[in-house]
C-alpha positions in Angstrom: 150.5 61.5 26.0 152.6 58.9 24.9 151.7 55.3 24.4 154.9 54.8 27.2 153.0 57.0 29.7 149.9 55.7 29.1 151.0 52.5 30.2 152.2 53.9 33.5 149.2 56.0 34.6 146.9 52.6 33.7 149.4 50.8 36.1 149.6 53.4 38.6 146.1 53.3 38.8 146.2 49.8 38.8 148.6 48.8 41.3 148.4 52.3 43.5 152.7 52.9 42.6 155.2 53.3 39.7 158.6 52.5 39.9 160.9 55.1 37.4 164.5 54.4 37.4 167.0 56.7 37.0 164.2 59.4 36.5 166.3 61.6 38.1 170.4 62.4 37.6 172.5 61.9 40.4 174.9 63.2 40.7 173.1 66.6 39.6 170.0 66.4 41.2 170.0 64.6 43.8 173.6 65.1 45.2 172.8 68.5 46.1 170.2 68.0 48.6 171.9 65.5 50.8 174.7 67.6 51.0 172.1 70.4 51.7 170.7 68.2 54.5 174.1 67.0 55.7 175.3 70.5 56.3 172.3 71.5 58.2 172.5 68.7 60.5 175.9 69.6 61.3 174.8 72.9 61.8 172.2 72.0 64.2 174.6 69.6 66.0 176.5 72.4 66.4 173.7 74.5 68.0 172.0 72.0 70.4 175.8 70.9 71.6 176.0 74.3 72.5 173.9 74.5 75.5 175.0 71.6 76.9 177.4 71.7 80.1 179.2 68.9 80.0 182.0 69.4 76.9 182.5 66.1 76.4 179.4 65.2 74.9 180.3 67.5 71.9 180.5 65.8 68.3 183.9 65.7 67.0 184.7 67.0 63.5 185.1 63.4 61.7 182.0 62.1 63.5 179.8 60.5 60.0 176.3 62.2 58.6 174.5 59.7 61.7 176.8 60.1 64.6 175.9 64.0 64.2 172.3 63.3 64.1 172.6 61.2 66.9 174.0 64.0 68.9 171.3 66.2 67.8 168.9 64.2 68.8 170.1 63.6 72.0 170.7 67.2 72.8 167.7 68.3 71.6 165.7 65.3 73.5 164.0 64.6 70.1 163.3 68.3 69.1 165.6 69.0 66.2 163.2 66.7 64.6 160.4 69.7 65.2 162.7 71.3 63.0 163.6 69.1 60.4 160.2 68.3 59.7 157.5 70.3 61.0 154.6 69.3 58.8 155.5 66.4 61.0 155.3 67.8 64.5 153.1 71.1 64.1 150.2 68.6 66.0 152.5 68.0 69.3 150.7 70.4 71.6 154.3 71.5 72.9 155.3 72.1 69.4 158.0 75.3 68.7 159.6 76.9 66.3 163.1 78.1 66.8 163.7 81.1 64.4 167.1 80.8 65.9 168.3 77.7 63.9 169.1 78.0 60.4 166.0 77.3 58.0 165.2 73.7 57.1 163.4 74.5 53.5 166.6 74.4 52.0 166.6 75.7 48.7 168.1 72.6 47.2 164.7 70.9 47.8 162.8 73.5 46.4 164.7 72.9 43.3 164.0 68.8 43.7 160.6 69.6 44.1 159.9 72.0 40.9 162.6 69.6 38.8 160.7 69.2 35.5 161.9 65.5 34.9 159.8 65.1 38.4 157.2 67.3 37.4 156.6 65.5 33.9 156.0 62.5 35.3 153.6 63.9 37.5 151.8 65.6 34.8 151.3 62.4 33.4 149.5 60.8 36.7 147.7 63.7 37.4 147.5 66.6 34.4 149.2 70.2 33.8 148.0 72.1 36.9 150.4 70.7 39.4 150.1 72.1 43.3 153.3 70.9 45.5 151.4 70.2 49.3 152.4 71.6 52.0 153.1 68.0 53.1 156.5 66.6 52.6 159.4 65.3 55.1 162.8 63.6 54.5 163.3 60.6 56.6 166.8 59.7 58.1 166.7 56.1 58.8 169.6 55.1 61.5 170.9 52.5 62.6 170.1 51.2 66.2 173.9 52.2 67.5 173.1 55.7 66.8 169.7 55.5 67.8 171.0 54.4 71.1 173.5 56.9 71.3 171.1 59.4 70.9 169.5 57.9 74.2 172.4 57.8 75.7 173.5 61.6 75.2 170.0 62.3 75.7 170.2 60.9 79.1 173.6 62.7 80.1 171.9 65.8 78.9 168.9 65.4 81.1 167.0 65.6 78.6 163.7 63.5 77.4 163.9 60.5 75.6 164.2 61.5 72.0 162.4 58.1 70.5 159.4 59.3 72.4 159.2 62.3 70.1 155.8 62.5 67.5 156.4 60.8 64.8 159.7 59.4 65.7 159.7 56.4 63.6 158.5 58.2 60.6 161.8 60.1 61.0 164.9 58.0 62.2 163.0 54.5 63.6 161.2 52.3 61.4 157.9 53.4 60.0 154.8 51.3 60.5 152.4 50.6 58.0 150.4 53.8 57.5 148.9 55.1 54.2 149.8 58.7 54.1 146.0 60.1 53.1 144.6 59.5 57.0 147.7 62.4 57.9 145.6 64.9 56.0 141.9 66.7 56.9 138.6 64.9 55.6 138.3 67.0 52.8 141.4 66.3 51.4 140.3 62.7 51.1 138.7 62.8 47.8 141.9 65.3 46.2 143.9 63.3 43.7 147.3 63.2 45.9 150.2 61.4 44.3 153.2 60.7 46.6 156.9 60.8 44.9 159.7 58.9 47.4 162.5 60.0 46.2 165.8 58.2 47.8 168.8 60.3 48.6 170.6 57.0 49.6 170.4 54.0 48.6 167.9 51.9 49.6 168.2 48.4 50.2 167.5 45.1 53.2 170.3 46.5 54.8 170.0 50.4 54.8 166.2 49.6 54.7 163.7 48.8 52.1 160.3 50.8 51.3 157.5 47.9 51.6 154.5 48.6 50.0 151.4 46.6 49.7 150.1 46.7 45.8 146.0 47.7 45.0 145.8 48.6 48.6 144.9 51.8 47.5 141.3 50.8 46.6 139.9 50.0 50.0 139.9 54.2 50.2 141.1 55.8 53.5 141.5 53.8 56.2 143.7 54.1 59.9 145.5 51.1 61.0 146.2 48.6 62.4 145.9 46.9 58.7 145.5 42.8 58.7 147.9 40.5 58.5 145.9 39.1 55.5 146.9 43.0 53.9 150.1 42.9 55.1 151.3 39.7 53.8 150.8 40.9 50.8 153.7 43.7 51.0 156.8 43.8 48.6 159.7 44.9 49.0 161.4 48.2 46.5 165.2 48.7 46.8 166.4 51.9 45.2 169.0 54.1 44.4 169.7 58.0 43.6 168.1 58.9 40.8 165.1 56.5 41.1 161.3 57.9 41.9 158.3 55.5 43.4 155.2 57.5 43.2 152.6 55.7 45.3 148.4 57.0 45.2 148.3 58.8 48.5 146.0 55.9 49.6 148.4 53.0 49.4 149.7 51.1 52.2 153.3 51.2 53.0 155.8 51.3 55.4 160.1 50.8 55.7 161.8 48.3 57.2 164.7 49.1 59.6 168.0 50.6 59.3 170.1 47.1 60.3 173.5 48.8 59.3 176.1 49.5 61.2 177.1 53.2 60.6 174.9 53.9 57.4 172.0 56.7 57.4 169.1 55.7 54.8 167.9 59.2 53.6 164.7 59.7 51.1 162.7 62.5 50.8 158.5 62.0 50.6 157.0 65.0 48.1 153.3 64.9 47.3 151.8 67.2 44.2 148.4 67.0 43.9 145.8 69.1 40.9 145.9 73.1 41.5 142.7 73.9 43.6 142.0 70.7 45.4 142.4 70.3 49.3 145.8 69.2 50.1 145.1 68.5 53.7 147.0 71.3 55.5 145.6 74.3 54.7 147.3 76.3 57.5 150.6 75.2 55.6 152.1 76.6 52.6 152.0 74.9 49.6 152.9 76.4 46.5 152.2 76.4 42.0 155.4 74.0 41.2 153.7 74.1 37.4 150.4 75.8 35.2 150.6 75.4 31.7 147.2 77.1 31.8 149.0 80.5 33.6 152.8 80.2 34.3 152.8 83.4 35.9 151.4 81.6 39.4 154.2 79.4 40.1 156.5 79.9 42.5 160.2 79.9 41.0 162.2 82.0 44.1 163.1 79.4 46.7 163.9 82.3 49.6 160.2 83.4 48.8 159.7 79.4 49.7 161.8 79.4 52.3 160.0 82.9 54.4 156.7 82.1 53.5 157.3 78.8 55.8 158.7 81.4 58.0 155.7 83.3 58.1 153.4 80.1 58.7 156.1 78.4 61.4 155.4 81.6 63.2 152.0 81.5 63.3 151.3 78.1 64.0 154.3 78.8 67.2 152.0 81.9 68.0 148.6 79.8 68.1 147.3 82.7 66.3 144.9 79.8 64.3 144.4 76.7 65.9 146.0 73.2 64.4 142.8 71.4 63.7 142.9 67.4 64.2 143.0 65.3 60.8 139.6 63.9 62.9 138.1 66.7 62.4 134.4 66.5 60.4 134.5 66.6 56.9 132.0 70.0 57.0 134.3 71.1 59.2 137.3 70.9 57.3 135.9 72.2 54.3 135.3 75.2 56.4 138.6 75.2 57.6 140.2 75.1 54.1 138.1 77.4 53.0 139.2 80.0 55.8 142.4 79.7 55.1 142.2 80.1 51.5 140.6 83.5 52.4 143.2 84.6 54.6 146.3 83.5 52.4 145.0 83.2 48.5 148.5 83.5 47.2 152.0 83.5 48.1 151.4 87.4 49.3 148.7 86.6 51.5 151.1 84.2 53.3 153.5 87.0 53.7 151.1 89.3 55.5 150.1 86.2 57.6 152.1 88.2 60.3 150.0 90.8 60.5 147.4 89.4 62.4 149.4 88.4 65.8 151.7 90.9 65.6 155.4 90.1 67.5 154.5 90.1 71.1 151.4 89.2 71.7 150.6 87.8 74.9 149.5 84.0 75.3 146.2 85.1 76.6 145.7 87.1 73.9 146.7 84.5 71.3 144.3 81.9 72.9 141.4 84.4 73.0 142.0 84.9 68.9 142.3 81.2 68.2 139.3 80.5 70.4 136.7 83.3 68.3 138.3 81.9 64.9 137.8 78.5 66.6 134.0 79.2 66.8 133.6 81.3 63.4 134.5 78.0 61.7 132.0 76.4 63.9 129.7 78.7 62.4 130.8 78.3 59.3 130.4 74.6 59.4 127.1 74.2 60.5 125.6 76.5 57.7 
């Protein structure tokens, strides 16, 4: 390791973050993922719009990037964001996947995530056998006219009220302080998680700023509320395309709000933690983004990404398993993790995951197998 990189782990461990500019290019790396996620959204616009009955509400073609989310949104009554960001949403107990909408793991973020600028910085913080989690999500920040136009179509639509959606101000609003290690099961807690937020936009007081809270990190997992004596300690990181802040998955942070008048504040949140370790969501594919030990296990194909999410999406819609709380024991989750890595050991396993719910099963039916794998792990647990 360099003497430069050296430096940087001691003050990531340090401090909990590291600020890289201009780790990333771009124009040629960036770029292509917000115009990935720009096209979606339109897309989607286009479906939700579709089944309203009053024509008028429909987007026209030079609405901006957060006028069109703002209809989606409201159309949707908060449920494109199911869609957008299901690692998200998959604990709302009304939580669906649509296979009708086009797929939100877009290939251009596969690339983002295996980029091996990215992934060389992470070797640094946390060595050569690199897992991507399961557990990433783009945030849109908007500004509060288009969050209120999103009530307002919502409304018209009679649908419900998009900002009370899970996770809502995760998403569009403005996050609260959260450290992103409580989102993942007890035995994840210990796994050596490191966070890279990665802004598609720029980032700044107006757009809206990531706050973070330096060596917050060492108090070890904790839920909020955090006190104000914590919280006054908070700075303030503007950014631009082509930065990365990697944060410890144990440091305190949050965003400030989107206080623009039209512009959308987009960033992406990708965690990579050490091959083999828990990563929180077990039920949830995750994938080898690098193995200098045995190359042949990562994942390069980002279709092969894109239907093994398909495969898991379905299943988690089906209740074939059940979606265990990030409350749950820690004996428990290790059980849990452990089941999981029996039924899907590699990228293959998570393409038979269909297999056991086959396409139709009835609800009953469904219930009945989540409730007997819902007592094997019981089982398992307590042995």
């Amino acid at each position: 390791m360099s003497a430069e990189l050296a430096a940087d782990l001691r003050r990531f461990e340090d401090e909990g973050y590291l600020v890289v500019r201009g780790l990333l290019d771009a124009r040629g790396d960036v770029d292509p993922v917000t115009r990935a996620y720009d096209a979606l959204i339109e897309a989607l616009c286009a479906v939700y719009e579709s089944g309203l009955e009053r024509p008028q509400l429909t987007a026209r073609e030079d609405t901006s990037a957060g006028e069109r989310l703002a209809f989606a949104l409201g159309a949707s009554g908060g449920e494109v964001l199911w869609h957008l960001a299901p690692v998200l949403s998959v604990f709302s107990p009304t939580f669906r996947w649509r296979s009708d909408l086009p797929s939100a793991q877009l290939p251009e973020l596969f690339r983002l995530m295996r980029n091996p600028r990215l992934l060389d910085r992470v070797e640094a913080l946390i060595g050569p056998e690199i897992y991507a989690s399961p557990i990433y999500h783009l945030t849109m920040k908007l500004p509060r006219r288009h969050l209120e136009l999103a009530e307002r179509i919502a409304k018209q639509a009679g649908r419900a009220r998009p900002r009370q959606a899970i996770h809502y101000g995760f998403e569009v609003g403005q996050t609260p302080w959260h450290m992103d290690a409580i989102t993942g099961l007890r035995d994840s807690h210990d796994s050596k998680i490191v966070i890279a937020w990665i802004p598609l936009s720029t980032t700044d007081r107006l757009l809206g700023s990531l706050l973070l809270i330096p060596r917050s990190h060492r108090n070890g997992v904790q839920g909020g509320p955090y006190a104000d004596e914590l919280t006054r300690q908070a700075i303030e990181i503007e950014a631009a395309p082509g930065d990365v802040v990697f944060m410890d998955n144990k440091l305190v942070h949050g965003s400030s709000e989107n206080r623009s008048d039209d512009g959308v504040r987009w960033a992406c949140n990708l965690r990579y933690l050490p091959i083999g370790q828990p990563d929180g969501r077990p039920y949830l594919p995750g994938f080898v983004a690098r193995s200098r030990s045995a190359p042949q296990l990562e994942l390069a194909n980002p279709y092969l990404w894109m239907t093994i999410w398909m495969r898991a999406l379905e299943n988690v819609s089906a209740h074939e398993f059940p979606v265990p709380s990030v409350a749950t024991h820690r004996r428990r989750a290790e059980a849990i993790t452990w089941r999981w890595r029996e039924t899907v050991p590699d990228v293959r396993g998570w393409l038979r995951l269909g297999e056991h719910a086959p396409p139709g099963v009835s609800t009953r039916i469904a219930r009945q197998l989540a409730a007997g794998v819902g007592r094997w792990l019981g089982s398992a647990a307590r042995r």
